[in-house]
PDB file as gemmi writes it, atoms N, CA and C in Angstrom:
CRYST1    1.000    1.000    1.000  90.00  90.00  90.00 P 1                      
ATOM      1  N   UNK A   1      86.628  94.830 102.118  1.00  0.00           N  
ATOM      2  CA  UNK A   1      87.407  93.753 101.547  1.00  0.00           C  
ATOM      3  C   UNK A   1      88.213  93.099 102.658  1.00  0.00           C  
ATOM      4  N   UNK A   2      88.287  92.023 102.131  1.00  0.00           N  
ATOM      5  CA  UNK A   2      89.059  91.053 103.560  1.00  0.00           C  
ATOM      6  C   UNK A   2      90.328  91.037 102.858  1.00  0.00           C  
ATOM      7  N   UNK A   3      91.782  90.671 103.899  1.00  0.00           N  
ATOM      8  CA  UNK A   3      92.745  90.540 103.371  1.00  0.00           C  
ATOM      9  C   UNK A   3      93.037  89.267 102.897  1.00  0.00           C  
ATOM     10  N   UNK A   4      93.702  89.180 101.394  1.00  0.00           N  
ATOM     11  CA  UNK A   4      93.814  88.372 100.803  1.00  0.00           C  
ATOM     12  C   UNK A   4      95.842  87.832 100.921  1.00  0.00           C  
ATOM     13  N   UNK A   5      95.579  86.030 100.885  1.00  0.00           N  
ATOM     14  CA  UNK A   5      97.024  85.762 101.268  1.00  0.00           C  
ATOM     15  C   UNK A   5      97.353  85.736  99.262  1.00  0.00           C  
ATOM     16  N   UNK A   6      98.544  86.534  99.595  1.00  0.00           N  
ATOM     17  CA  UNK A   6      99.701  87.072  99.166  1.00  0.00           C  
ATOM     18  C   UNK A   6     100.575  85.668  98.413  1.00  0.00           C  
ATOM     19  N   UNK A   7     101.312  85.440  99.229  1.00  0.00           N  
ATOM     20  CA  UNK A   7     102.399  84.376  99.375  1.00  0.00           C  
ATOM     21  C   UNK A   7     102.386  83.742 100.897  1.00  0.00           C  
ATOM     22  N   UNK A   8     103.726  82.605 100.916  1.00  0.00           N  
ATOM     23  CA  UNK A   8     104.188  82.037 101.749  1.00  0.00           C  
ATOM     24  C   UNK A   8     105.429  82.801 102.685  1.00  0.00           C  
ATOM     25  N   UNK A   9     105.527  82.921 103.901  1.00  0.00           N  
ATOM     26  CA  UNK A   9     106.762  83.474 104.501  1.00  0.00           C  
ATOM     27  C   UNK A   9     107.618  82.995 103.641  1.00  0.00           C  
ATOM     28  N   UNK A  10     108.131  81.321 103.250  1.00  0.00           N  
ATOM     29  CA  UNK A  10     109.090  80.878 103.172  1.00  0.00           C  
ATOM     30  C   UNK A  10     109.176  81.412 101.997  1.00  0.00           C  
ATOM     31  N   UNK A  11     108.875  81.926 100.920  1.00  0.00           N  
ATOM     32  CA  UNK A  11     109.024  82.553  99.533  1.00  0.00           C  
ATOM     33  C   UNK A  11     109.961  83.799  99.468  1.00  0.00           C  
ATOM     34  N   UNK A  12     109.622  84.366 100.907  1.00  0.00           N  
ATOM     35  CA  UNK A  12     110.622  86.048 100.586  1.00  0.00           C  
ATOM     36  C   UNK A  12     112.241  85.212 101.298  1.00  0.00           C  
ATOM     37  N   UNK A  13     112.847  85.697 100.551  1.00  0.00           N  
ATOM     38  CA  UNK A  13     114.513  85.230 101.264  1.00  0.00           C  
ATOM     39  C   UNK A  13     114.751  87.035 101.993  1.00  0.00           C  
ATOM     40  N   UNK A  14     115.480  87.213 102.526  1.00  0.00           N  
ATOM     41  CA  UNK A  14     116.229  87.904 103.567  1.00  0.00           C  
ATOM     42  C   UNK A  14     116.301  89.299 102.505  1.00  0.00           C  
ATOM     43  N   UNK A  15     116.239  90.453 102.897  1.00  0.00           N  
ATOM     44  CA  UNK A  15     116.309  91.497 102.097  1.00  0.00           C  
ATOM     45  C   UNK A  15     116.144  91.846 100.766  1.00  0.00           C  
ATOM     46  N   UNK A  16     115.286  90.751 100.211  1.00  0.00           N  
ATOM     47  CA  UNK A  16     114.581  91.000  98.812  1.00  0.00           C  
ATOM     48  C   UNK A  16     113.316  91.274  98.969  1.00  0.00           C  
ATOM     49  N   UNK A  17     112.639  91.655  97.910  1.00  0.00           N  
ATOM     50  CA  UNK A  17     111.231  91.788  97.319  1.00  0.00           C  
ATOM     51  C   UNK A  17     110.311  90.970  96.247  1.00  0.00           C  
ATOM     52  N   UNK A  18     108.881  90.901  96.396  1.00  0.00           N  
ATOM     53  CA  UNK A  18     108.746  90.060  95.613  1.00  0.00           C  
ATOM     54  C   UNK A  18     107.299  90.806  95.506  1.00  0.00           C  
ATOM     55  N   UNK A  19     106.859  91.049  94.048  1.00  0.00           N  
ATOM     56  CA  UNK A  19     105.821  91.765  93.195  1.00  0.00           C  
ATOM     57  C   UNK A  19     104.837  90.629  92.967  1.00  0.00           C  
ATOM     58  N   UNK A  20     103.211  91.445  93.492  1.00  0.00           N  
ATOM     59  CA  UNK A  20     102.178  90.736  93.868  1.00  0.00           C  
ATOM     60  C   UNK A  20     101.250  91.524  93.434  1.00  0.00           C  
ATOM     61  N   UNK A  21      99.972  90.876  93.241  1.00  0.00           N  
ATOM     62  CA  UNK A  21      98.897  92.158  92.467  1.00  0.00           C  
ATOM     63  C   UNK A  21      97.806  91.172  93.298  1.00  0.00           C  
ATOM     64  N   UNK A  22      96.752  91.797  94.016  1.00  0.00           N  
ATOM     65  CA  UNK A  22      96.083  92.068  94.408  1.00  0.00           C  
ATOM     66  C   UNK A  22      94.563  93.121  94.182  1.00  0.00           C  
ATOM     67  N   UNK A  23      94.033  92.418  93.617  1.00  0.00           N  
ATOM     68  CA  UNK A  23      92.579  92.911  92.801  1.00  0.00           C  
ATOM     69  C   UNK A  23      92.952  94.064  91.775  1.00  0.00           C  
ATOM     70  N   UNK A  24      94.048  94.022  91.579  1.00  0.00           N  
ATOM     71  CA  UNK A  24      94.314  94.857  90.595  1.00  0.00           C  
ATOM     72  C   UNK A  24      95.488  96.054  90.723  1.00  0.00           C  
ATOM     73  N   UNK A  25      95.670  95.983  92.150  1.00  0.00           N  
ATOM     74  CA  UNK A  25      96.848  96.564  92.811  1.00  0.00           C  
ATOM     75  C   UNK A  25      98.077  96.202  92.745  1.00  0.00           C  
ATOM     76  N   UNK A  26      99.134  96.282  91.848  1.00  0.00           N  
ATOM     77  CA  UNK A  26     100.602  96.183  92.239  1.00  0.00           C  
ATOM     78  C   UNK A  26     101.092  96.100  93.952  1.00  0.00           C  
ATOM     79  N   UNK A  27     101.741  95.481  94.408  1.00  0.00           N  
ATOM     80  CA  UNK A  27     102.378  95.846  95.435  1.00  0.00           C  
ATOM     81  C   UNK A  27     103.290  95.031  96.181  1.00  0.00           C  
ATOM     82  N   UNK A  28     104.610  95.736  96.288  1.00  0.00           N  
ATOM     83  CA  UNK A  28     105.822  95.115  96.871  1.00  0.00           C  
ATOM     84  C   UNK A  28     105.953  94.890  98.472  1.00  0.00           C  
ATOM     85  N   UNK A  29     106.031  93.573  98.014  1.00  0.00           N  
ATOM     86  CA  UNK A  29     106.243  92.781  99.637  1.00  0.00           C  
ATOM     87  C   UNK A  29     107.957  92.688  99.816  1.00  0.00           C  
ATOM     88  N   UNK A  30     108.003  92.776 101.184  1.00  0.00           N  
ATOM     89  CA  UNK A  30     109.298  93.242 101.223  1.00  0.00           C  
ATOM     90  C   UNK A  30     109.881  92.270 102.885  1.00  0.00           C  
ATOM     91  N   UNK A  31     111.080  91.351 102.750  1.00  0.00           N  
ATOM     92  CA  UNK A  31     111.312  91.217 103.552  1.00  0.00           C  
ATOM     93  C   UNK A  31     112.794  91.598 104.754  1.00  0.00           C  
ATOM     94  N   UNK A  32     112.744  92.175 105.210  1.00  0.00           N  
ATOM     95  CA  UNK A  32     113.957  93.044 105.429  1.00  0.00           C  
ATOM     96  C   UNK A  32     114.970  92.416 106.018  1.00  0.00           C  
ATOM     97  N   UNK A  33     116.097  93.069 106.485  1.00  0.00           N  
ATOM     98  CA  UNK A  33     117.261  92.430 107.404  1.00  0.00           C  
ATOM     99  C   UNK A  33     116.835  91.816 108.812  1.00  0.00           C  
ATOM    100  N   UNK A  34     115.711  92.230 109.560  1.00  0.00           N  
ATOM    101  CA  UNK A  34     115.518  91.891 110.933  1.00  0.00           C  
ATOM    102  C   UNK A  34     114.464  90.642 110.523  1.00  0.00           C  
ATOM    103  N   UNK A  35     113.890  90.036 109.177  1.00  0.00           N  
ATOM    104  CA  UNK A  35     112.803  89.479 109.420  1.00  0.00           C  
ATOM    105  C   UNK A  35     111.544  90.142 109.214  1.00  0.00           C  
ATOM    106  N   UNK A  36     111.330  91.057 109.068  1.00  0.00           N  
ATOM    107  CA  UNK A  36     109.644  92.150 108.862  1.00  0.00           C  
ATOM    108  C   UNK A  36     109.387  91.626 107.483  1.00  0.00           C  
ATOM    109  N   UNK A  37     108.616  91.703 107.714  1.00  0.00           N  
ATOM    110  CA  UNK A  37     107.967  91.605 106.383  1.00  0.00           C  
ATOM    111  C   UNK A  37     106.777  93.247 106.253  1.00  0.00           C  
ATOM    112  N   UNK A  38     107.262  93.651 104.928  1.00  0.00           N  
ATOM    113  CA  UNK A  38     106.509  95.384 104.790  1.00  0.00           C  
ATOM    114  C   UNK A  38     105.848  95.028 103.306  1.00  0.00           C  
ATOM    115  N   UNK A  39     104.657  95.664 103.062  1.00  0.00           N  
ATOM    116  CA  UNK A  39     103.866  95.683 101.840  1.00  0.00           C  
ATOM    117  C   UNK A  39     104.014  97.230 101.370  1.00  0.00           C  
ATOM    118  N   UNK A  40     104.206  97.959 100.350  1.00  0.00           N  
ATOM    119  CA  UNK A  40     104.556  99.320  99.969  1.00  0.00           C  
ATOM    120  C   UNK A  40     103.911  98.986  98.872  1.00  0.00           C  
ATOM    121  N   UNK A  41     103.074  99.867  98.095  1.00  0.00           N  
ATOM    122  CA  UNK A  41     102.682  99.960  96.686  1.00  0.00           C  
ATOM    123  C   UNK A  41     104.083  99.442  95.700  1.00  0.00           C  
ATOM    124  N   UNK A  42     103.612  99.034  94.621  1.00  0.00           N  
ATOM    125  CA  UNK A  42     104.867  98.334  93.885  1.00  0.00           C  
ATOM    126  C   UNK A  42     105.471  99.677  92.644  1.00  0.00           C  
ATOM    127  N   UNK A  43     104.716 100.451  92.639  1.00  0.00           N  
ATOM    128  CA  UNK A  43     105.307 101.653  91.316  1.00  0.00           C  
ATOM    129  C   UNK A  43     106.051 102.441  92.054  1.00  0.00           C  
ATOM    130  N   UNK A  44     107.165 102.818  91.950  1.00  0.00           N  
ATOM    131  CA  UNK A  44     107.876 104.063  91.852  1.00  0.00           C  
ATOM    132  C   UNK A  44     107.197 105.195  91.310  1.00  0.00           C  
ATOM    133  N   UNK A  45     107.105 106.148  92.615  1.00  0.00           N  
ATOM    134  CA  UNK A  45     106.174 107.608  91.851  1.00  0.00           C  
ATOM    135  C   UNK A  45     107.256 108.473  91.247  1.00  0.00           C  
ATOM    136  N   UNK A  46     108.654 108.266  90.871  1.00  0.00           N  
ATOM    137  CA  UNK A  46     109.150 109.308  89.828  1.00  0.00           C  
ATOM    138  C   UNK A  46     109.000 108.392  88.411  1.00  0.00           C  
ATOM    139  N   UNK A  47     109.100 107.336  87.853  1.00  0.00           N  
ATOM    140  CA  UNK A  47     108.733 106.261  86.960  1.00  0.00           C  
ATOM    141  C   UNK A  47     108.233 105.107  86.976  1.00  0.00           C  
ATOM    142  N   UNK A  48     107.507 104.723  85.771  1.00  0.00           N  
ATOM    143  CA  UNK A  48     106.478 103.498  86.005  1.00  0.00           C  
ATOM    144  C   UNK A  48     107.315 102.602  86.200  1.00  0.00           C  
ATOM    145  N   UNK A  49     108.001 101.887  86.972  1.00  0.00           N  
ATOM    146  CA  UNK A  49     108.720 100.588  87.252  1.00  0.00           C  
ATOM    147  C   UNK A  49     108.392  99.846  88.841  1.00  0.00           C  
ATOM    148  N   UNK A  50     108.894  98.922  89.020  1.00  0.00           N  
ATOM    149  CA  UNK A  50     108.308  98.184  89.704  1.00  0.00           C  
ATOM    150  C   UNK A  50     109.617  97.903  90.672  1.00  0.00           C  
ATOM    151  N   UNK A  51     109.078  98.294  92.163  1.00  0.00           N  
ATOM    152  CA  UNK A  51     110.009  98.850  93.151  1.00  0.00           C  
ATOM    153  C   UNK A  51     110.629  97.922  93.527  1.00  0.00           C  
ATOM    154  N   UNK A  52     109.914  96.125  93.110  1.00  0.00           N  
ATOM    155  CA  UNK A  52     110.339  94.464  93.533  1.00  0.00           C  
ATOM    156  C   UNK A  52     111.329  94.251  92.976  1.00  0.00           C  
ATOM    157  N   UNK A  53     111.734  94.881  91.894  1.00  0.00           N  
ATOM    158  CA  UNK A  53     112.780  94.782  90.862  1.00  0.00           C  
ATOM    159  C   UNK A  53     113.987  96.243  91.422  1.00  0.00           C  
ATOM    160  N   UNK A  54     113.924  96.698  92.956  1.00  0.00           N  
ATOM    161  CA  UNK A  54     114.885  97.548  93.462  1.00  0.00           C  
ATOM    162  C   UNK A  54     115.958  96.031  94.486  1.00  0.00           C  
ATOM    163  N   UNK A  55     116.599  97.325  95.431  1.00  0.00           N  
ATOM    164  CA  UNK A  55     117.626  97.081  96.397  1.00  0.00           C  
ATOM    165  C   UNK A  55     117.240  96.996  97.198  1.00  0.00           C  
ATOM    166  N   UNK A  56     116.767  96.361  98.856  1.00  0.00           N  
ATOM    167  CA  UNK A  56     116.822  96.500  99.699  1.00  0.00           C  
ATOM    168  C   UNK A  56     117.949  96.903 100.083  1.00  0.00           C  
ATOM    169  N   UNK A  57     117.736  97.861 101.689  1.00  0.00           N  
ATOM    170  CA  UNK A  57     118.833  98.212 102.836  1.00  0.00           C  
ATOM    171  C   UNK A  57     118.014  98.522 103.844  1.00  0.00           C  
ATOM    172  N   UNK A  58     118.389  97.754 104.592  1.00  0.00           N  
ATOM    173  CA  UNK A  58     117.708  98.138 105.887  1.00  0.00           C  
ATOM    174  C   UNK A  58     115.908  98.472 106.155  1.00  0.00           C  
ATOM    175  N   UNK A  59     115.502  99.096 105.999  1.00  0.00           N  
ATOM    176  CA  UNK A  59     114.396  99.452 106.098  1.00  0.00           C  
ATOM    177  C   UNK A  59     113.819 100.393 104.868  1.00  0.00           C  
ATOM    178  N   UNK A  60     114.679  99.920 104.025  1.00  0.00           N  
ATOM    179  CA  UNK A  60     114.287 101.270 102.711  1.00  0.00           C  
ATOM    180  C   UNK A  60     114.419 100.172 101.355  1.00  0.00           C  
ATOM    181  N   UNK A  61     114.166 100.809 100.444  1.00  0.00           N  
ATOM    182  CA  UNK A  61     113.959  99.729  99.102  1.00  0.00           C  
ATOM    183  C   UNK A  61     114.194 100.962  98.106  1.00  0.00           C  
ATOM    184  N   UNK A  62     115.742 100.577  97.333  1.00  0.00           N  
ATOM    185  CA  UNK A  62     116.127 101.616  96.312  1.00  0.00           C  
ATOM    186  C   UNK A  62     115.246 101.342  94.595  1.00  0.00           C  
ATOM    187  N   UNK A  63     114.707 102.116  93.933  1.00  0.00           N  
ATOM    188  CA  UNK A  63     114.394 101.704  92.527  1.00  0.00           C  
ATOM    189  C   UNK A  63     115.500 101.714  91.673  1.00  0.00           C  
ATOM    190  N   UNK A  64     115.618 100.545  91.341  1.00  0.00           N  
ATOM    191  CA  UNK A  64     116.887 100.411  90.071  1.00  0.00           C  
ATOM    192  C   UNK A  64     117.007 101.214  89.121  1.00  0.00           C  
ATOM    193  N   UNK A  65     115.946 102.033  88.808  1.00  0.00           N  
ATOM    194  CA  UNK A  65     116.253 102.934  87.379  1.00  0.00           C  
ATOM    195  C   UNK A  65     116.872 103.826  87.710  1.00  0.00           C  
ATOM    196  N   UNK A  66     116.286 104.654  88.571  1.00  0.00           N  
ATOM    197  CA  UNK A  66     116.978 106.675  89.144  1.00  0.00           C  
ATOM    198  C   UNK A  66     117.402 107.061  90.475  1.00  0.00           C  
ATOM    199  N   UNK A  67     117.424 105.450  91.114  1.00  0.00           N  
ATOM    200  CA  UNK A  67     118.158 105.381  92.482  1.00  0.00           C  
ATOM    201  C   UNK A  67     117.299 106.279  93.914  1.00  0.00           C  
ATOM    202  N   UNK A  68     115.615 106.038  93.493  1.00  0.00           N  
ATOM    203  CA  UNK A  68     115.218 106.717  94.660  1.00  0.00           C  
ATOM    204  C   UNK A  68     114.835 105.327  95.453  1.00  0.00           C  
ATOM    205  N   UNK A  69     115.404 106.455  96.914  1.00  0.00           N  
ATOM    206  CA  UNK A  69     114.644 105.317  97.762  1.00  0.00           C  
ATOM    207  C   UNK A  69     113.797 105.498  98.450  1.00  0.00           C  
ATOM    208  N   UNK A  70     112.712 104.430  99.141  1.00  0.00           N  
ATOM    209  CA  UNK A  70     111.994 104.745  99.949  1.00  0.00           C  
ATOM    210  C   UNK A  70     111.602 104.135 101.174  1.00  0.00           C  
ATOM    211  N   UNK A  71     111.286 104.840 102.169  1.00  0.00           N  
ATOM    212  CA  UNK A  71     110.734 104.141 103.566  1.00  0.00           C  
ATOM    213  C   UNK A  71     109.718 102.634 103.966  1.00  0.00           C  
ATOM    214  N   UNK A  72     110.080 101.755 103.745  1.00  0.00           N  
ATOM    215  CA  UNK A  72     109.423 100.783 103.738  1.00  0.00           C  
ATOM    216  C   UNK A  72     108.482 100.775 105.271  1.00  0.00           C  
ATOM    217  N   UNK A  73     108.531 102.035 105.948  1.00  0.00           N  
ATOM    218  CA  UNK A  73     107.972 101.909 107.478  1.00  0.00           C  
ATOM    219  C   UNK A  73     106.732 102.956 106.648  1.00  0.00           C  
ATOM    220  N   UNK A  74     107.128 103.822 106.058  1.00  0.00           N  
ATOM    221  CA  UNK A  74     105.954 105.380 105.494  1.00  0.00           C  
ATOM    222  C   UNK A  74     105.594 105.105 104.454  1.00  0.00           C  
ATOM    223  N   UNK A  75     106.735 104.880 103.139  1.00  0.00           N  
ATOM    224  CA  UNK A  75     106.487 105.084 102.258  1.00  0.00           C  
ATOM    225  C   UNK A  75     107.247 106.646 101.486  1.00  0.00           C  
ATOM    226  N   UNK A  76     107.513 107.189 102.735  1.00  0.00           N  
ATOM    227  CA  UNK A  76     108.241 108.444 101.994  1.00  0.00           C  
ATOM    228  C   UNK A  76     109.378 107.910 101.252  1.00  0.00           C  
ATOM    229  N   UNK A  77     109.178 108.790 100.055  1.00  0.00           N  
ATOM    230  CA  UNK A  77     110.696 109.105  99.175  1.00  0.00           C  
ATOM    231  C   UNK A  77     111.983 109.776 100.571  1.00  0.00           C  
ATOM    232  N   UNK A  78     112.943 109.049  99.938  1.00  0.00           N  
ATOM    233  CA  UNK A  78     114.080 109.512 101.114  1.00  0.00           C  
ATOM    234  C   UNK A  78     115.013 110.319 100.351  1.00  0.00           C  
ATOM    235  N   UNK A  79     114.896 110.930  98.672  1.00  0.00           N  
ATOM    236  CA  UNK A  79     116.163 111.279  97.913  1.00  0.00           C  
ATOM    237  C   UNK A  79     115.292 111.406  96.820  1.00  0.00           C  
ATOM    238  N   UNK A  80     115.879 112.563  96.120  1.00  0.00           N  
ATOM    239  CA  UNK A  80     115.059 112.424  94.655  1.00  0.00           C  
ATOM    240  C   UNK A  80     116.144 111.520  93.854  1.00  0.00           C  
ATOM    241  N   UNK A  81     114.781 111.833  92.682  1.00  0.00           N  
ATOM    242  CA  UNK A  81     114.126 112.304  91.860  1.00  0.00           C  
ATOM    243  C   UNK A  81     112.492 112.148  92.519  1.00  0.00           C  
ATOM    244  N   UNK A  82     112.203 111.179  93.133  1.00  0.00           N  
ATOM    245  CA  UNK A  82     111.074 110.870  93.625  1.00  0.00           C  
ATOM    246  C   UNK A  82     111.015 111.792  94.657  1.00  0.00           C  
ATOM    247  N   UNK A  83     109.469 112.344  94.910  1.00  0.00           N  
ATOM    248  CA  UNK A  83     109.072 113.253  95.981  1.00  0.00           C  
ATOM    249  C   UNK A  83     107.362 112.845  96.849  1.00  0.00           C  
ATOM    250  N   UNK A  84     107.003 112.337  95.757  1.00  0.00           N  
ATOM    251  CA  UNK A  84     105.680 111.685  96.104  1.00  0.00           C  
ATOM    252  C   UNK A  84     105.882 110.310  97.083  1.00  0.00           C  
ATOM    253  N   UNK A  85     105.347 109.708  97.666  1.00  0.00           N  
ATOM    254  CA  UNK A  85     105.033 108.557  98.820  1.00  0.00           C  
ATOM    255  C   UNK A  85     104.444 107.412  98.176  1.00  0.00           C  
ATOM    256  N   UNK A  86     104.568 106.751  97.878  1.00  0.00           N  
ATOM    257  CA  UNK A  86     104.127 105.528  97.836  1.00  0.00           C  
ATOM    258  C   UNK A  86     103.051 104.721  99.152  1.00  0.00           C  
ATOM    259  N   UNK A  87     102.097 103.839  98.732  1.00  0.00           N  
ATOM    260  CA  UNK A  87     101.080 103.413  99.819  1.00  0.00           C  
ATOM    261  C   UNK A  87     101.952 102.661 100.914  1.00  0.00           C  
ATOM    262  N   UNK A  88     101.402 102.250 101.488  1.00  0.00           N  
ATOM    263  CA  UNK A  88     102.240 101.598 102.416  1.00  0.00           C  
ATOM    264  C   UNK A  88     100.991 100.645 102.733  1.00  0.00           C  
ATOM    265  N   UNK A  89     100.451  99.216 103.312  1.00  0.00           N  
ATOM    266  CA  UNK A  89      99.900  98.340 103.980  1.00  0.00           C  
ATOM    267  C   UNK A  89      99.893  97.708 104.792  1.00  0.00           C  
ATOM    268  N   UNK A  90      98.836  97.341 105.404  1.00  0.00           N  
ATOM    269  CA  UNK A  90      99.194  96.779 106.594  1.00  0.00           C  
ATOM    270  C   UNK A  90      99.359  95.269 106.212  1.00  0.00           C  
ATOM    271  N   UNK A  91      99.850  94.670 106.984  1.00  0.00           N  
ATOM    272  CA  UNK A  91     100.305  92.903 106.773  1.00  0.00           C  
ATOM    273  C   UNK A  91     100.375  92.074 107.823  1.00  0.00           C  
ATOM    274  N   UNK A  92      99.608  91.359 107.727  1.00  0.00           N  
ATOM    275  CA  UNK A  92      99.093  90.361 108.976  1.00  0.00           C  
ATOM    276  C   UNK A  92      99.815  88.525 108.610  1.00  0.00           C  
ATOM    277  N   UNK A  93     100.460  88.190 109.465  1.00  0.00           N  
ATOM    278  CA  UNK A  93     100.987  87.231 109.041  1.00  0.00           C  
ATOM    279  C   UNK A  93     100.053  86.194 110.002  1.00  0.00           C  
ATOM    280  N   UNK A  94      99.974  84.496 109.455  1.00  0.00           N  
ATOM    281  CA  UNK A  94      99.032  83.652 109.710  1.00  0.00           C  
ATOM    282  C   UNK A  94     100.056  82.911 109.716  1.00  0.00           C  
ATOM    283  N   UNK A  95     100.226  81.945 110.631  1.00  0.00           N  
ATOM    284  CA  UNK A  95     101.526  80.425 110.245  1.00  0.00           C  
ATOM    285  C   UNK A  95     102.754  81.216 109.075  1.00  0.00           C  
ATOM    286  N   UNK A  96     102.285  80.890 107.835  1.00  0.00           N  
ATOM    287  CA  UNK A  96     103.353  80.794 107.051  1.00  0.00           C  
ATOM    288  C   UNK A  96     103.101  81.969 106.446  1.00  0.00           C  
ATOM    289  N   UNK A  97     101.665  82.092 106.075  1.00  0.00           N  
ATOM    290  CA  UNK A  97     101.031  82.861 104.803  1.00  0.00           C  
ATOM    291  C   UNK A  97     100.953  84.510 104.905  1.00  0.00           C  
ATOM    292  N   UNK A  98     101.356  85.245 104.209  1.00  0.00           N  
ATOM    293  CA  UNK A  98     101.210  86.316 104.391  1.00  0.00           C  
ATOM    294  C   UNK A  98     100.029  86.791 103.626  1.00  0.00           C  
ATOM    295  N   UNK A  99      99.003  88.017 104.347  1.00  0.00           N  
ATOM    296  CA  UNK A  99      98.312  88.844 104.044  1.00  0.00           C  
ATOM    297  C   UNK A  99      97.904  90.204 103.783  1.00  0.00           C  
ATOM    298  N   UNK A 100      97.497  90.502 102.814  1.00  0.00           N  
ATOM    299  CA  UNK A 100      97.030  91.993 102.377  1.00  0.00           C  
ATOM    300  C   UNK A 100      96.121  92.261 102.331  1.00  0.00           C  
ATOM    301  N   UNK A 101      95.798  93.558 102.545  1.00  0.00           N  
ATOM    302  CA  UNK A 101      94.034  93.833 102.016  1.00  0.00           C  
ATOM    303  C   UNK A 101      94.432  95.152 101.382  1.00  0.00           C  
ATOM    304  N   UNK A 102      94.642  95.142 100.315  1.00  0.00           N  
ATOM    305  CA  UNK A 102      95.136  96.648  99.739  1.00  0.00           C  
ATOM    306  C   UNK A 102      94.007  97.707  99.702  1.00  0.00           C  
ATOM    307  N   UNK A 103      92.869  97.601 100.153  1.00  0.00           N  
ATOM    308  CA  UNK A 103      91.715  98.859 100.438  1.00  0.00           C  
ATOM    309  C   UNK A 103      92.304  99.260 101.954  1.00  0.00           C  
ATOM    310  N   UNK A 104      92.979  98.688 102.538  1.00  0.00           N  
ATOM    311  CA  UNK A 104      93.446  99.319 104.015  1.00  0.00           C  
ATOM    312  C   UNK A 104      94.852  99.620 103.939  1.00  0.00           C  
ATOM    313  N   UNK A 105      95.104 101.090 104.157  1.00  0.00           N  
ATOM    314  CA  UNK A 105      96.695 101.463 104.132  1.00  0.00           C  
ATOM    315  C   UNK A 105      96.707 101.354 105.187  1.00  0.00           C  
ATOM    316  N   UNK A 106      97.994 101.351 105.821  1.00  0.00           N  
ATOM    317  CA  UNK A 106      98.657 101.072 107.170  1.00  0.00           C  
ATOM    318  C   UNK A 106      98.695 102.622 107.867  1.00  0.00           C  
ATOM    319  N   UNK A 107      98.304 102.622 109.245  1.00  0.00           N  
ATOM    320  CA  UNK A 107      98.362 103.751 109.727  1.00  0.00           C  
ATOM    321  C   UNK A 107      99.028 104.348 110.069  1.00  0.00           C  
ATOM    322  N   UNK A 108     100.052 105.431 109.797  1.00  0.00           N  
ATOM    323  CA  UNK A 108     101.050 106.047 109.913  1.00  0.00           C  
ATOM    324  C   UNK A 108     101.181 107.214 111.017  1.00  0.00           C  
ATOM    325  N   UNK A 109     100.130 107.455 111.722  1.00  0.00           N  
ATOM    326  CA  UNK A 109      99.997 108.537 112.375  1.00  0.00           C  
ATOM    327  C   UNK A 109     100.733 107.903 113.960  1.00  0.00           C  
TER     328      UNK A 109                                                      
END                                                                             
């Protein structure tokens, strides 16, 4: 699968998120305090909610329901209730447009 554009840079404002589905994939695009832009699966693995609808800080994205957060660089849970990882993606930016290919997780090693 080729990566598919997402949105526009100019769409994410400064430390928010914004929920995107991709062939059938949930997943939260995330633009942080420095400018990054990070793609993380969009569910919270302690409840079904949708992580676009959390907090950014820094490099982490809190879920509004039970206050877990997670690594927008891994994907690790940083605090329970959550213990499981969330995907993480890679994201290729073009001019404006941002891209995903959610069959390719981002390499963490």
């Amino acid at each position: 699968m080729t990566a598919i554009r997402v949105c526009a840079l100019s769409e994410l404002e400064q430390d928010s998120a914004l929920r995107v589905e991709v062939d059938g994939v949930a997943i939260c695009v995330v633009k942080d305090s420095n400018d990054d832009i990070h793609a993380i699966g969009d569910v919270c693995t302690h409840g079904d909610v949708s992580l676009a609808d959390g907090f950014v800080d820094g490099d982490t994205i809190e879920c509004w329901a039970h206050g877990s957060a997670f690594s927008l660089l891994s994907g690790r849970p940083l605090n329970l209730p959550a213990y499981e990882p969330v995907p993480v993606f890679a994201v290729q930016i073009q001019g404006d447009d941002v891209f995903i290919d959610p069959s390719v997780k981002k390499d963490l090693s």
